[in-house]
N, C-alpha and C positions, 0 to 999 in steps of 0.2 A: 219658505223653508230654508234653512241651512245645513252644511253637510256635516255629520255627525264621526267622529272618528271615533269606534267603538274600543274599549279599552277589552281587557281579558276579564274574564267571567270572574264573577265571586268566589272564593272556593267553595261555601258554602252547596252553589247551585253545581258546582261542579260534583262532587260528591256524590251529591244526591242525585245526578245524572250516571255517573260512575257504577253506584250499586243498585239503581235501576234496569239500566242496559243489560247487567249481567244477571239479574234476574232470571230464570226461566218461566215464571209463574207471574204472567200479568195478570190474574184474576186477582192476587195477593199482593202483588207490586206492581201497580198500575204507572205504566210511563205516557205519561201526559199532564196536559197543565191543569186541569180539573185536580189529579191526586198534587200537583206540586202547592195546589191555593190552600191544600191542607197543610202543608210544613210553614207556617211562619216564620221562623227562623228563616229562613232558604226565602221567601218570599220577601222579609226586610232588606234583607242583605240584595237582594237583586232592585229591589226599589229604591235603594240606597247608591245602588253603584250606576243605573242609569239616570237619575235625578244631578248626580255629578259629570258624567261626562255628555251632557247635556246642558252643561250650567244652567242649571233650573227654568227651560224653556221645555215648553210642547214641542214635539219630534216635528207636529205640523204646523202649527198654527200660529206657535212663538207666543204664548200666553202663560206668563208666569206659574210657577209651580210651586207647591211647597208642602211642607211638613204640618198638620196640626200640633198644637200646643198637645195633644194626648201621642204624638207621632205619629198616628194616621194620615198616610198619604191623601193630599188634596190633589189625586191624579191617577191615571189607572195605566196597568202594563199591556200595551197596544201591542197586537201581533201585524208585524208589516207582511206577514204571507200569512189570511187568515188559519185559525184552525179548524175550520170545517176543511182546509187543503191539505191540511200534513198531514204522513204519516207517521207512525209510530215514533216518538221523542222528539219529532220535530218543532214540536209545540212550544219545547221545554229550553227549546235551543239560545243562547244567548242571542247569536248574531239575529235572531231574529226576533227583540225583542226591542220594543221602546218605551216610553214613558210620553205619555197624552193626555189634555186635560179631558174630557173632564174627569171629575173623582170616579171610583168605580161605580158601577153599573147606572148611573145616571142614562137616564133614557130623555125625562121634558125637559124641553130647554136647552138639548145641545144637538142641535141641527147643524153644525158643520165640525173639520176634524174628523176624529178618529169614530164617533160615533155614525157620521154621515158615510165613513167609506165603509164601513159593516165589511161584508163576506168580499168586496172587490179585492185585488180582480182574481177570477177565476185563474187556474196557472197557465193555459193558452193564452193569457192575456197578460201575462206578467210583465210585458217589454212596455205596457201601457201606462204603468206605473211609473211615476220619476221619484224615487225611494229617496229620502234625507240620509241613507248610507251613500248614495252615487257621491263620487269624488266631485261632478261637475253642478249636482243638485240643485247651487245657491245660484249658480250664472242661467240657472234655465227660467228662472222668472225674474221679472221685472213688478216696481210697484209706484203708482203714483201716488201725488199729492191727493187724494180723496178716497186713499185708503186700496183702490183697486187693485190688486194683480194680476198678470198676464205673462202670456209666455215671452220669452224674451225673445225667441224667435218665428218670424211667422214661417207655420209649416211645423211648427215642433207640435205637431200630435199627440203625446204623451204628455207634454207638460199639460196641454189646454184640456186634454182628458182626465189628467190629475188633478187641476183645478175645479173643473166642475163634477167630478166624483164625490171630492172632498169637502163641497161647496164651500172653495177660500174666496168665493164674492161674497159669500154670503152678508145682508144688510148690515147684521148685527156686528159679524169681524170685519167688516171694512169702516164699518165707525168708530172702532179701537182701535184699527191699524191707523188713522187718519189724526186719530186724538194722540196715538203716541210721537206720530211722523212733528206734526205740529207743536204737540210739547217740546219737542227736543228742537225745532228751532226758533220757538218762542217760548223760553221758560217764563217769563213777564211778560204777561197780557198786553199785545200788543206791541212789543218790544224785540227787533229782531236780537239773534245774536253776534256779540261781539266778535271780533276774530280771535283776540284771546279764547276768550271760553269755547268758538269754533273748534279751536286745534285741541282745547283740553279733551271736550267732547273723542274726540276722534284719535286722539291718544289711546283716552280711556278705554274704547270698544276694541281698537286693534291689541293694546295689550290685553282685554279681557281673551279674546280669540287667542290671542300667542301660548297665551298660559293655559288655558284649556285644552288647545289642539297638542301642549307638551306634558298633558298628563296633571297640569294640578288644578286644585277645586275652586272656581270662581263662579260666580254669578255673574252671568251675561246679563244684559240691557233685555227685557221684552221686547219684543220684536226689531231686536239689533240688525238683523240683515233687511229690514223692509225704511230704516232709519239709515243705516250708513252710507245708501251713497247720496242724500239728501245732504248728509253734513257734510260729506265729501264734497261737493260742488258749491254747496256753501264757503268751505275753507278758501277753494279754490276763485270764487267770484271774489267774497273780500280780501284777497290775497293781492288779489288785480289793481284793485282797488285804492288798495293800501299804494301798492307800484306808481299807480298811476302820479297818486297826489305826490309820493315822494321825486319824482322825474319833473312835477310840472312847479 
């Protein structure tokens, strides 16, 4: 995962929370995300604004997202404190919403992510959670070359519990995390990369985060945090490298 810096609500959703709240008559004006999946409008508009300041990654999993050719999202609005937890408009609430593959109510076929953590965690358990909102989110795991991840530190409890909640071993995302790890430093089969294209690589993904984390629309790399610091030590080995032959 990496750490998400939420931007400000839609006005659309805002609104429609506005004259919700002041409702007196929730039998009439129901505040909750059940009556919000009825306003479309309010629904595009909030699938629109988390698909951007997510640069088109899974809030979990880092699995590309997108738009169908009909504008149908290929991804569904994940509640990071479920809603069998909230109360009343909690539901509805921005900060606590994200964007998660897979499309909505997909049930076969998606055993890890946002469908595997379901109702987790109860709210006495909420410290168990390592939230892609936490500022430190992306330093709490670590990922190897075969696609694995782990906590980056032993003893952090919450991340390894966050892991196998979420089940990000799972077979299937650890052989896409492995394929992407690998692509990115074997573009040509069999062929390391160059130090040029090292540093482009790694340009590219820092400024992809710069410009994201400053509010404009980019498309991040699929699983960019599980890739950068692989190209980071990359840079950094043929860097040495390079040194060496220049001194000798």
């Amino acid at each position: 995962m990496r750490t998400i810096n939420k931007r400000p609500p839609p006005n659309e959703l805002v609104e429609w929370r506005q004259a919700r709240n002041a409702a007196a008559d929730d039998a009439t004006w129901p505040y909750n995300y059940d009556a919000l999946r009825r306003s479309p409008l309010v629904i595009d508009a909030v699938n629109h604004r988390l698909f951007d300041e997510q640069g088109g990654i899974c809030a979990y999993t880092g699995i590309r997202l997108a738009f169908l050719d009909d504008g149908e999202p290929w991804f569904h609005i994940e509640h990071l404190k479920a809603q069998d937890h909230c109360v009343r408009g909690e539901d509805t609430e921005y900060g606590n919403l994200v964007a998660c593959w897979p499309e909505p109510n997909r049930k076969i076929g998606a055993e890890y992510g946002a469908v595997k953590k379901d109702k987790w965690p109860v709210p006495v358990d909420a410290a168990k959670f390592v939230s892609p909102l936490l500022a430190n989110c992306s330093a709490r795991f670590v990922y190897r070359k075969t696609g694995e991840i782990e906590a980056a530190q032993a003893g952090d409890t919450a991340a390894a519990e966050t892991i196998g909640r979420l089940a990000l071993n799972h077979k299937e995302l650890r052989a896409i995390r492995r394929s992407a790890i690998r692509g990115a430093l074997q573009p040509r089969r069999g062929q390391r990369l160059k130090l040029t294209e090292a540093r482009k690589i790694k340009t590219e993904m820092e400024r992809a985060e710069t410009e994201l984390n400053s509010g404009q629309n980019v498309s991040l790399r699929a699983f960019c945090f599980a890739i950068k610091p692989f190209i980071d030590r990359e840079v950094r080995k043929l860097t040495a490298i390079q040194n060496n032959k220049a001194n000798n």
